[in-house]
VEXDREN-2710 file (C-alpha; in Angstrom, 1 decimal):
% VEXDREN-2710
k/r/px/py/pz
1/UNK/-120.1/-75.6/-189.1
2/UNK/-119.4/-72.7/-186.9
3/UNK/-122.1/-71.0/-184.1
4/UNK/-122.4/-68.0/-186.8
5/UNK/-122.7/-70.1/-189.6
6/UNK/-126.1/-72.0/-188.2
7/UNK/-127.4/-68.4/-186.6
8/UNK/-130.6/-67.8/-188.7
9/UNK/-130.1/-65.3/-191.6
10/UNK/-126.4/-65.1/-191.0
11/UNK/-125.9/-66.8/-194.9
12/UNK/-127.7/-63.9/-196.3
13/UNK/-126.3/-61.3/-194.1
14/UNK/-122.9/-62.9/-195.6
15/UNK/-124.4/-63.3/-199.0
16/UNK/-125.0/-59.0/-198.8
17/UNK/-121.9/-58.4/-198.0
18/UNK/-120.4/-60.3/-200.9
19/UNK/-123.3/-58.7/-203.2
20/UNK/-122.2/-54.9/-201.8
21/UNK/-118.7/-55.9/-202.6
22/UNK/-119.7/-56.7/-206.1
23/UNK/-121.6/-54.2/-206.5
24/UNK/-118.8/-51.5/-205.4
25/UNK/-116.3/-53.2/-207.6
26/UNK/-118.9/-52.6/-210.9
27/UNK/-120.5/-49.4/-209.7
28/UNK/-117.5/-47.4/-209.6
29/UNK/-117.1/-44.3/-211.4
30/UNK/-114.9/-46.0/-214.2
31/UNK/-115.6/-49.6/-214.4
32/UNK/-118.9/-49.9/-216.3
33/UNK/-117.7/-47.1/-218.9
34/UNK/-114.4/-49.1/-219.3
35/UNK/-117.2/-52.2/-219.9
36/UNK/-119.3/-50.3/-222.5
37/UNK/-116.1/-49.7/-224.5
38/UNK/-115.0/-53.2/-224.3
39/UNK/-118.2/-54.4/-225.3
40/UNK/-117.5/-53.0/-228.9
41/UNK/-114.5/-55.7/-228.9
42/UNK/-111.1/-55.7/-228.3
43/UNK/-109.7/-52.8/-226.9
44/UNK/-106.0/-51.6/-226.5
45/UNK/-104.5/-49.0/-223.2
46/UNK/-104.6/-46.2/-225.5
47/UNK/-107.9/-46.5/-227.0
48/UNK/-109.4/-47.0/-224.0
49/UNK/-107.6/-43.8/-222.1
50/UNK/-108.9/-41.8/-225.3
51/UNK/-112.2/-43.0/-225.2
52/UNK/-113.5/-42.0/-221.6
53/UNK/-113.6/-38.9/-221.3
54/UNK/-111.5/-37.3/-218.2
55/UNK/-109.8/-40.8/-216.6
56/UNK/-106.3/-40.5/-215.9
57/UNK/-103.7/-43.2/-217.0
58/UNK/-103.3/-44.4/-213.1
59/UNK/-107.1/-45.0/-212.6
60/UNK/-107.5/-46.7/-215.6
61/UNK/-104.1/-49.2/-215.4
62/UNK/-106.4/-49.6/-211.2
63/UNK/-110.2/-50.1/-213.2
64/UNK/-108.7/-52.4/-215.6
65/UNK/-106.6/-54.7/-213.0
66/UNK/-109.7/-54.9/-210.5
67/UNK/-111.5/-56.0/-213.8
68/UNK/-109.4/-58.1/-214.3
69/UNK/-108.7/-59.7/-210.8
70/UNK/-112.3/-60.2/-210.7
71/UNK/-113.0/-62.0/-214.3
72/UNK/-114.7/-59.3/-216.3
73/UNK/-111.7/-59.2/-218.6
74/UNK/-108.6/-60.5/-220.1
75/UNK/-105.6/-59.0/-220.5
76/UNK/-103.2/-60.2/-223.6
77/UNK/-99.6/-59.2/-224.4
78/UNK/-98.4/-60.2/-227.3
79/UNK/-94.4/-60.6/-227.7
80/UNK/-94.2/-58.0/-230.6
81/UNK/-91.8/-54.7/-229.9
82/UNK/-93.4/-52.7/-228.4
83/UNK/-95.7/-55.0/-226.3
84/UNK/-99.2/-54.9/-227.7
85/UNK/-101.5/-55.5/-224.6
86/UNK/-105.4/-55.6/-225.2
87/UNK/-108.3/-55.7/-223.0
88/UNK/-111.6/-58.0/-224.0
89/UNK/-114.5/-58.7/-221.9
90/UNK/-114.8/-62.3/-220.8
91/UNK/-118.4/-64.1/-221.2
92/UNK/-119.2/-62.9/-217.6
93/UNK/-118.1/-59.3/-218.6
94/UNK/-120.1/-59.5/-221.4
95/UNK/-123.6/-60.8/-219.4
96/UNK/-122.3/-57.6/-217.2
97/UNK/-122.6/-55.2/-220.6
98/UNK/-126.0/-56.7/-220.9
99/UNK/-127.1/-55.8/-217.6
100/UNK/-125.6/-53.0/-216.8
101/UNK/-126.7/-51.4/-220.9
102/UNK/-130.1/-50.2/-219.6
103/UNK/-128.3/-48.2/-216.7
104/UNK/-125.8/-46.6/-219.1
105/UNK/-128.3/-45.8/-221.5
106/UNK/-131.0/-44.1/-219.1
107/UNK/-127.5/-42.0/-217.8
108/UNK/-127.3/-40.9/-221.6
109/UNK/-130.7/-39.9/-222.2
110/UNK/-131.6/-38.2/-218.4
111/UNK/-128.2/-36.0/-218.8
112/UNK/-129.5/-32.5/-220.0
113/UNK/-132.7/-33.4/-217.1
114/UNK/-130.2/-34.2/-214.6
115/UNK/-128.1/-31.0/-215.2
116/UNK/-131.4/-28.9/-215.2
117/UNK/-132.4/-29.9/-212.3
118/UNK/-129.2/-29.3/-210.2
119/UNK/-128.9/-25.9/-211.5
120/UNK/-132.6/-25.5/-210.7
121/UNK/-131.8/-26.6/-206.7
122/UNK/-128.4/-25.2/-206.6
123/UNK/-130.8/-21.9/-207.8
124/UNK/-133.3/-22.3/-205.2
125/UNK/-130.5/-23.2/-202.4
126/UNK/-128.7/-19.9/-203.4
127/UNK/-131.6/-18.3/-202.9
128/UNK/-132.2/-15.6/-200.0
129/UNK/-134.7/-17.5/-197.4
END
């Protein structure tokens, strides 16, 4: 055991740092709507791309390998010409769907508030002090 492993607090300080990693990996702009389409089943490159609205081809092939590096899902190729690859959620990815639904749908429902309410700062910042 090393001097900073037996300083007091230093496993949670360690244990935050792993959770903000986490949590940057899932809370990116792409990665939980690439997790909500997934949840539906089985998803291939194209349907995915076509699905969420406004992610280019690069950031998706980068959301779906960090994804993948860190268990949420699977990636299969099967040998058929072309290559059909597909993307499924793994049981972790799915308990990530389940806790990350409530999120997504509060986004859903708070949209046309959330847009009123920036055009009603961005009025009053605009406005002539």
């Amino acid at each position: 055991m090393s001097a900073a492993d037996s300083t007091p607090g230093s496993g949670e300080q360690q244990d935050g740092c792993r959770t903000r990693e986490v949590l940057d990996i899932v809370g990116d702009k792409w990665s939980l709507l690439v997790v909500r389409h997934l949840s539906q089943g089985p998803r291939r490159f194209t349907e995915l791309k076509r699905a969420i609205d406004g992610i280019s081809q690069r950031m998706l092939t980068v959301t779906l390998r960090g994804l993948e590096r860190d268990g949420i899902l699977t990636r299969t190729v099967r040998n058929v010409m072309p290559p059909h690859v597909s993307y499924e959620l793994t049981p972790m990815g799915r308990t990530l769907r389940e806790a990350t639904a409530p999120l997504l749908e509060w986004s859903i429902e708070h949209l046309a508030h959330i847009d009123a309410a920036r055009a009603s700062y961005d009025a009053r910042d605009r406005a002539p002090h």
